[in-house]
N, C-alpha and C positions, 0 to 999 in steps of 0.2 A: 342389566334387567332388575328391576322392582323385585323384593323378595316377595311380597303378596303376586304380581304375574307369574313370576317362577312357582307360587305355590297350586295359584291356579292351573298351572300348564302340567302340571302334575297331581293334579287332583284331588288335592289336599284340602281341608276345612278353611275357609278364609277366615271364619269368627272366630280363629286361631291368633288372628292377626289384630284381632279387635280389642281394645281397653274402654270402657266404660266410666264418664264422669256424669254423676249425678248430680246437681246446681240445686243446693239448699239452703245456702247461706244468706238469705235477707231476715232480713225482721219480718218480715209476715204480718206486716201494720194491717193488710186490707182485709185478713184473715183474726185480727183480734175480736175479742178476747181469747180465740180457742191456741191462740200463739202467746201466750201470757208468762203462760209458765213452759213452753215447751216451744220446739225449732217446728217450723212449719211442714219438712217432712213425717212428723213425729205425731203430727194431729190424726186423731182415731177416725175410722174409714167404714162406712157399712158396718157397725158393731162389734168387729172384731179386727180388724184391718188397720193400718196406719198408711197416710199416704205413702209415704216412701215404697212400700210392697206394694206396688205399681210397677213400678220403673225394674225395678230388682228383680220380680216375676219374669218379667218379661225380656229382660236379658238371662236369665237362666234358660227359659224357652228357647233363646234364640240362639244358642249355644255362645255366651258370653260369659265366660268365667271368670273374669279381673274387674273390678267392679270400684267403684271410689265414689263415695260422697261428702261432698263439701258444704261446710256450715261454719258461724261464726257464732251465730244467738243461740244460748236455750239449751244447746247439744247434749247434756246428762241423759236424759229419756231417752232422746235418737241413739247414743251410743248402748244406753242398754238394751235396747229392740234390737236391734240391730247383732249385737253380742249373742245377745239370746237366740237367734230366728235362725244367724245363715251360718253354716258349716260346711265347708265342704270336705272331703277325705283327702287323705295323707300323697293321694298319688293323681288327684286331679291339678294339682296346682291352682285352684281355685281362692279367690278370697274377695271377701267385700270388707272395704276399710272406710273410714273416717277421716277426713284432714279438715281440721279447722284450720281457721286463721291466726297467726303466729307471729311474734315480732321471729325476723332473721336479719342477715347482713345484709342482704337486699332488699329486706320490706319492712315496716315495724306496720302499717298502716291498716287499717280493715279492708277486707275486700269492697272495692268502689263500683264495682259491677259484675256481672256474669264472667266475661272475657277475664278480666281483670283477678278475680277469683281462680281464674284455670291458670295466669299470667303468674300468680302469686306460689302456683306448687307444680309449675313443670319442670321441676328437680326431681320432686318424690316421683311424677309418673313415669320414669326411666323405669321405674321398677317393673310397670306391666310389660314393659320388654314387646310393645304392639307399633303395628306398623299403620295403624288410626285409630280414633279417639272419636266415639260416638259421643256428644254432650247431652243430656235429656236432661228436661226439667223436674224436680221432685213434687209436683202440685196438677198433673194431668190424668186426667182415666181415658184412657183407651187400648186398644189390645195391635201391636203390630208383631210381625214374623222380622225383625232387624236383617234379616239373612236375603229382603226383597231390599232393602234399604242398600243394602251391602254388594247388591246385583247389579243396583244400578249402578250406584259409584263403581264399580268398576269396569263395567260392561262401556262409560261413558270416559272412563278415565278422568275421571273428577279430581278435582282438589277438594272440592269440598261440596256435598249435596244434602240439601236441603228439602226436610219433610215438608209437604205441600198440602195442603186440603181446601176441597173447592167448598166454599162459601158463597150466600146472594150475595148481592151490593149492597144491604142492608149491613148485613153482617159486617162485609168488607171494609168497613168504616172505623171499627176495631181492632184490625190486624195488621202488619205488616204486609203488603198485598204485593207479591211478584210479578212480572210480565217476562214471557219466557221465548223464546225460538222454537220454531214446529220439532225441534231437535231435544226439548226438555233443559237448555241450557238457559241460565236468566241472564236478562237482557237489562232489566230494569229491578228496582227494588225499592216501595213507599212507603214508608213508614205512616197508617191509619190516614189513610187519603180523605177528604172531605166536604169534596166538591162534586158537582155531576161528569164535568167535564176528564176531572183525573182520573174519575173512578169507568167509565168510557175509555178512558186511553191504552188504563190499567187490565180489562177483558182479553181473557184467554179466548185464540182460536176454538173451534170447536175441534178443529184436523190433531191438536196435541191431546184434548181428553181421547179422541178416538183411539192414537198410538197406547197408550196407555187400559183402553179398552173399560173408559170409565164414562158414563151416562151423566153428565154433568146437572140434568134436570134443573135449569135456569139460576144452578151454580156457578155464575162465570167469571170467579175470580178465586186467583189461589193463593190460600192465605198462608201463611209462616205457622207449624207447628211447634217450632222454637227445639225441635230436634238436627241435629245437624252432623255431620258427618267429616272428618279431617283428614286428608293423610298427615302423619305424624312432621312429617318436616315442615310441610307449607303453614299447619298448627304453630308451630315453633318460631318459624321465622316471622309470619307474619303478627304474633305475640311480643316478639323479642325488639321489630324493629318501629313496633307503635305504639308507644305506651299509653298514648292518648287517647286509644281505642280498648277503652272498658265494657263493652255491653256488646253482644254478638249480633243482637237483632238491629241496634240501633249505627252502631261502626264497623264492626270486626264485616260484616255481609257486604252491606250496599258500596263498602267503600274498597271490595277485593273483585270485584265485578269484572271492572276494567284490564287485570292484568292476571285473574283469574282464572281455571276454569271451574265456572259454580253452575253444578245443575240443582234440577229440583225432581223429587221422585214423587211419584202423585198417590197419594191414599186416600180411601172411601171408605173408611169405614166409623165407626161414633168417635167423637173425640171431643171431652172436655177440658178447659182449663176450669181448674178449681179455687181461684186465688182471691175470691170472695166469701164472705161469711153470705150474703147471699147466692152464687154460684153454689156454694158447699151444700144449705139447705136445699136447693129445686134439683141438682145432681140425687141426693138421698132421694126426695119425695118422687120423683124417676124410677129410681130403682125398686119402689116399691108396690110401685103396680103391676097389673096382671103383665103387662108385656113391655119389660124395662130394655133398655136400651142398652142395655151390658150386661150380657150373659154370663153368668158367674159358676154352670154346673159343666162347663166343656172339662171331660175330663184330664184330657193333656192342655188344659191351658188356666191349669188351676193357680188362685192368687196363694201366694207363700205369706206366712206369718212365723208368729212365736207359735210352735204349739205348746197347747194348755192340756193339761188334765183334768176338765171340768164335767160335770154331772150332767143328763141329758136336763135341758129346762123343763119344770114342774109347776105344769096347768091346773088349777082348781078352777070350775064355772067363769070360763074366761070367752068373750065373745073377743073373734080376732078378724080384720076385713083387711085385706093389700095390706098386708105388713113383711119386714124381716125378722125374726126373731133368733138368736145368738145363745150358743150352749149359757149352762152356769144360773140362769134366771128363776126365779121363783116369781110367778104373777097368782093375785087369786080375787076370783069372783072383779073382775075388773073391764076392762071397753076399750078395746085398743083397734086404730083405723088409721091407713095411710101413715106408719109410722115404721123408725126403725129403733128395735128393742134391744142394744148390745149387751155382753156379756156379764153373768153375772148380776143383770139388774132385778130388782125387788121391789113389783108395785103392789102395791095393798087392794081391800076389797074397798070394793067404790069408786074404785078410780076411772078416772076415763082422758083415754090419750088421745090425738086428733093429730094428722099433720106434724109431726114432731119428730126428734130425735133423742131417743135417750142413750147417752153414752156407757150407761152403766159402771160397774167398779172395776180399780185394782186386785181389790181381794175379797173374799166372800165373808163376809160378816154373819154371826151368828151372835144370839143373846151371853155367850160369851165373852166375844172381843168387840160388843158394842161399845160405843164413844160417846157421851152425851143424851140428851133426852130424845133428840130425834136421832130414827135410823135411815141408813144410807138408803137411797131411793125416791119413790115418791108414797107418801103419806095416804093414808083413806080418806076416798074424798074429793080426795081433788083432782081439779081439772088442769090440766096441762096442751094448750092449741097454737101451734105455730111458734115452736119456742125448739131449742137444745141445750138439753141438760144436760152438763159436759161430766166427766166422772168424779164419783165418789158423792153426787151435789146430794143432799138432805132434805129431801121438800116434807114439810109437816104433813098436818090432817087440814082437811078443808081449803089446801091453799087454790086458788086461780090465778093460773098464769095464761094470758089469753097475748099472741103476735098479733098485729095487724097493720096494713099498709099508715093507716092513719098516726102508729106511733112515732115520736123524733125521740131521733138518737138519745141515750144518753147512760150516764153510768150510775147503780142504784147500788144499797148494801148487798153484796151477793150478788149482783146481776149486770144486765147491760142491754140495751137494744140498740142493736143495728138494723137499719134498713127491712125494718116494720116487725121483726123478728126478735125473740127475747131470750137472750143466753144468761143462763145461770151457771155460775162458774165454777169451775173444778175446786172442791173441796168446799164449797160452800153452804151454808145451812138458811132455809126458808122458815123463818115462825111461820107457828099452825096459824090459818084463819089469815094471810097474805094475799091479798089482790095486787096484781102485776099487768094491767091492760090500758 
């Protein structure tokens, strides 16, 4: 007998059984310039937040206390969030660790894909001593209970089950798209289908959203949330005997199919991928309206960070409409709308924000420990619309920095647009009187 059924048949915690790898390790190219200087779980989140606390929240939620995230770019930052944020006590056995990529006797190579990445440190993971290996992406927002994930796979006797979300045919066109047995088993597996006819072929019954007890509302396809689920041998073996299969969504899945057993467990609830500098901005500008799509004040499903010991933010005649706003800030006499204001940030009077993200700072600057003639923030004055201001950035007096669809790409002193939006870069300084549009 399976030591996870023996534990079940005895009533015991199954997410006992569960080790956690978190996939951090690319360049974060689609995400630049906000992966410049730092690893793509490491890029700051809602004002206070780093993506990585996503993933991490949500296995502590779900009673997962062995935790591993992998990276190879950038990783200083991530290792010190990370260092700083997660502790757990002397007698939970709990930890969240770090493995980059390594030259060893078996690999000197960078990791060449997701699979690949897991393929390169399934030595170290002996360590978490678990009987499956949940893999989650470091670049997602959405909130799951892993212990439904965890019910299916077992309750199905999987090898391996795979997070599902119903998407249109629209959508469906960017996803890995499954086709499954009224059973929840998959049958088929597409990689971004893009014809009428595939995506046709591709359509979930409605008899399996029903098992499931999910309302598919002309949702009828189920797309790959690039979460996935392993028992630890089938992991291994099927790791150890294909080395050609580097990427999970693209190999390691469609091609375990046939001599597998791979279900999919169906979820409904918000789910983005964030792996755009545009995704990143409409995700923010989302959350900050009256009624966001990721609830952020459930009290047992609160996001984990570093905490800080910072000052409550201090308002002087400041007009504020659908915004977030983040301890630590000083704003005054300023105009702030559809924006997010993180930690720490300092806008002057005059100013006015629009659509935007300010990342705010490291540390809190006072006419003490200021740096040069301009101070960290943004300047009096100035306009700032359609743009994120990554942290520590410097905007003068009078500057306008104005996004818009109509801009091309390109890279400026201090700046950068991407996909009609204009990032200002961590550490960088704006002269006073700069037009950016």
């Amino acid at each position: 007998m399976h030591r996870t059924d023996e534990r079940r048949r005895q009533g015991c915690d199954l997410m006992d059984d569960v080790g956690a790898i978190v996939l951090g390790g690319g360049r974060g190219s689609r995400l630049y310039p906000l992966t410049a200087l730092r690893a793509k779980p490491a890029v700051p989140f809602l004002g206070r937040y780093r993506l990585v606390d996503i993933p991490l929240s949500l296995c502590i939620h779900s009673g997962i206390k062995r935790v591993t995230v992998l990276t190879q770019f950038n990783s200083a930052s991530l290792h010190r969030h990370i260092q700083q944020s997660y502790h757990f006590d002397h007698f939970s056995k709990g930890f969240v660790q770090i493995l980059a990529a390594e030259q060893t006797l078996e690999s000197g190579d960078w990791y060449q894909g997701t699979a690949d990445a897991v393929r390169q440190q399934l030595r170290q993971f002996h360590a978490l001593n678990a009987d499956h290996y949940l893999i989650l992406s470091g670049d997602q927002l959405y909130r799951m209970d892993y212990r439904t994930l965890m019910r299916t796979h077992v309750e199905k006797q999987a090898d391996v089950t795979v997070a599902a979300l119903p998407v249109t045919p629209k959508a469906a066109r960017a996803f890995g798209i499954m086709r499954v047995y009224k059973n929840g088993r998959i049958r088929e597996f597409f990689e971004k289908p893009s014809t009428n006819a595939q995506l046709e072929r591709l359509a979930t019954p409605r008899r399996v959203f029903d098992r499931f007890g999910i309302d598919p509302e002309g949702r009828e396809h189920l797309a790959s949330m690039g979460v996935y689920l392993f028992r630890r041998d089938v992991l291994e073996q099927i790791l150890q005997s294909h080395e050609d299969w580097v990427d999970f969504g693209k190999d390691v899945i469609p091609n375990s199919l046939r001599d597998r057993r791979v279900f999919a467990h169906l979820f409904n609830g918000f789910w983005e991928d964030i792996g755009t500098v545009r995704s990143y901005y409409e995700v923010h500008m989302r959350m900050a309206r009256p009624k966001p799509p990721f609830y952020l004040f459930e009290a047992d499903q609160i996001i984990y960070t570093h905490p800080r010991y910072l000052p409550g933010s201090r308002l002087q005649d400041v007009r504020i409409k659908h915004a977030i706003l983040c301890e630590g800030s000083r704003i005054f006499k300023a105009s702030i709308s559809n924006s997010v204001v993180g930690i720490r940030s300092i806008i002057r009077p005059g100013a006015t924000i629009q659509g935007s993200i300010i990342m705010g700072a490291d540390f809190l600057e006072t006419a003490t420990n200021r740096q040069g003639p301009i101070g960290i923030g943004i300047g009096p004055g100035s306009t700032i619309v359609n743009a994120i201001i990554d942290k520590n950035a410097r905007i003068g007096k009078n500057v306008v920095i104005r996004g818009s669809r109509k801009l091309k790409d390109r890279d400026g002193d201090g700046y950068a647009v991407r996909d009609g939006l204009v990032i200002v870069l961590k550490n960088a300084a704006i002269p006073d009187g700069t037009h950016i549009e």
